[in-house]
MIMAR-118251 format. One record per residue (C-alpha): x, y, z. Coordinates in steps of 0.001 Angstrom, whole numbers, plus 500000, padded with zeros to 6 digits. Example, Ala and Ser with C-alpha at 12.3 -4.5 7.8 and 13.67 -1.06 7.14 Angstrom:
! MIMAR-118251
+--------+--------+--------+
:      u :      v :      w :
+--------+--------+--------+
: 512300 : 495500 : 507800 :
: 513670 : 498940 : 507140 :
+--------+--------+--------+
***
This chain:
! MIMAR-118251
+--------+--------+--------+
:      u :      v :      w :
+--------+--------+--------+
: 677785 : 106567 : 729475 :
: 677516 : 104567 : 732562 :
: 678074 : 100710 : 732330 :
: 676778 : 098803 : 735112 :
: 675991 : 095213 : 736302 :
: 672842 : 097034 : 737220 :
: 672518 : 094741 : 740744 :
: 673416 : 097700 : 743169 :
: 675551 : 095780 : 745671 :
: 677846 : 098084 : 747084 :
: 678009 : 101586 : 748138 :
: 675410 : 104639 : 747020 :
: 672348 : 102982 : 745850 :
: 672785 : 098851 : 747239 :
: 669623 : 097387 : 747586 :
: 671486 : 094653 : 749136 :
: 672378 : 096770 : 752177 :
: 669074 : 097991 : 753134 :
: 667409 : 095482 : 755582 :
: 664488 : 097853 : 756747 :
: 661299 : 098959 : 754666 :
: 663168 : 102335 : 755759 :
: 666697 : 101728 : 753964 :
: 665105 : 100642 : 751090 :
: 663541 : 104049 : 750733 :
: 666641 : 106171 : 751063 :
: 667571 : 103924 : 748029 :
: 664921 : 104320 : 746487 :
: 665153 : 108285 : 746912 :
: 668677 : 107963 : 745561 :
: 667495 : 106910 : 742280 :
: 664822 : 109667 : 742243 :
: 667800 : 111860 : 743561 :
: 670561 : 111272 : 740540 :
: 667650 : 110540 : 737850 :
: 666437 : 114814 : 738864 :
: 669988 : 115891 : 738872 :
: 670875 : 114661 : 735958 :
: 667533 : 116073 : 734289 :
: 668577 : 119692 : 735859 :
: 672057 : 119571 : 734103 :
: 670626 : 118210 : 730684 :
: 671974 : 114741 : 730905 :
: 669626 : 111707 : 729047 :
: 670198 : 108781 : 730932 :
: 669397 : 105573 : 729012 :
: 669402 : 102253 : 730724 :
: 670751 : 099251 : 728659 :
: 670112 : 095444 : 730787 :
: 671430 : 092402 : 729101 :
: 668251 : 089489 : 729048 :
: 668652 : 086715 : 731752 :
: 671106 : 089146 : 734335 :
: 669241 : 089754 : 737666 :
: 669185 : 093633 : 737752 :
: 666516 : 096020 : 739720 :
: 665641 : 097320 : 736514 :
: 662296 : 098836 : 738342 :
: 665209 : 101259 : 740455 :
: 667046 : 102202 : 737018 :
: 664313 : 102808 : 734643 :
: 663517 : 105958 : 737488 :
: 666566 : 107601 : 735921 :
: 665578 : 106972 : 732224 :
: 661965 : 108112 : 732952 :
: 663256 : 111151 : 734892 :
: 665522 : 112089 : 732594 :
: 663654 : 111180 : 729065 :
: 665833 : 108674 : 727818 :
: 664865 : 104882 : 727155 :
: 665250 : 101280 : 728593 :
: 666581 : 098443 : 726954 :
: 666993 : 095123 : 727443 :
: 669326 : 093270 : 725150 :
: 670047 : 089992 : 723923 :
: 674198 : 089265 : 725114 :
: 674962 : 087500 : 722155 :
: 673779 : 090922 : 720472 :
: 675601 : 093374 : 722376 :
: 677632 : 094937 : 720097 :
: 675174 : 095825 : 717559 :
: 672756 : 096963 : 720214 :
: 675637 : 099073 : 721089 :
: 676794 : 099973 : 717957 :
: 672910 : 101236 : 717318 :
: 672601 : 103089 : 720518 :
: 675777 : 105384 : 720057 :
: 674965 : 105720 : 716100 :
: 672018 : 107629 : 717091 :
: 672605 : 111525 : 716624 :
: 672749 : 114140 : 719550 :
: 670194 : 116533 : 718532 :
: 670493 : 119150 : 720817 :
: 671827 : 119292 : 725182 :
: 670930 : 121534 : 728066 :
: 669296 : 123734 : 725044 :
: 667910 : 127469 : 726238 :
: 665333 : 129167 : 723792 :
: 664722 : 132585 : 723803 :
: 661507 : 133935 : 721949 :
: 660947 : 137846 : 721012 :
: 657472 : 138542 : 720027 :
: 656476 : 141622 : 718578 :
: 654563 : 143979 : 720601 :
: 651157 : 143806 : 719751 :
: 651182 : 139568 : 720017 :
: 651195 : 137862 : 723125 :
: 651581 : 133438 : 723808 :
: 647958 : 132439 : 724643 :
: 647520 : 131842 : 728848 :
: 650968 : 133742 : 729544 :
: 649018 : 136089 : 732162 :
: 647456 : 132690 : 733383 :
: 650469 : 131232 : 733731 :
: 652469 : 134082 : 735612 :
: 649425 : 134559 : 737743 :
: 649584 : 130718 : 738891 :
: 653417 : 131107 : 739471 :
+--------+--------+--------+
***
């Protein structure tokens, strides 16, 4: 879990460092960066912004969206249950490998599609 101001002011990521329409890309790349290496490794990122703090929540959602987790924006005088919800939820399953034997004779519809695409 990653708790954040969410404004992105200093170092990897600061929005308010990039001047040119060209900075603000490599930021923007950074979040696309960290939101598809997380996503390799099986890491959900969900973003949690508290209501009424200036945040670029547009930049941050990228790693919830890449990843498949959610956004959230939350009320401060609520915090704690929204917390208190959010790490109640079960882990169902990480970084999860499946490995199907079929017999033989059966075959997954379009697999010969699907390898000839590849």
């Amino acid at each position: 879990m990653i708790c954040t101001d969410g404004l992105a002011n200093i170092g990897l990521g600061a929005f308010d460092e990039a001047k040119t329409e060209d900075q603000l890309l490599k930021v923007e790349e950074f979040y696309d960066r960290i939101g598809a290496y997380a996503k390799q490794h099986g890491v959900t990122v969900n973003v949690v912004s508290i209501i009424g703090d200036e945040c670029n929540l547009d930049s941050l959602s990228k790693l919830a969206e890449h990843t498949g987790g959610n956004v959230e924006r939350v009320n401060p005088v609520t915090l704690t249950e929204n917390f208190a919800g959010i790490l109640s939820k079960p882990i169902i399953a990480s970084n999860v490998v499946a490995k199907v034997k079929l017999h033989k004779g059966l075959q997954f519809r379009n697999e010969l599609q699907e390898r000839l695409s590849q």
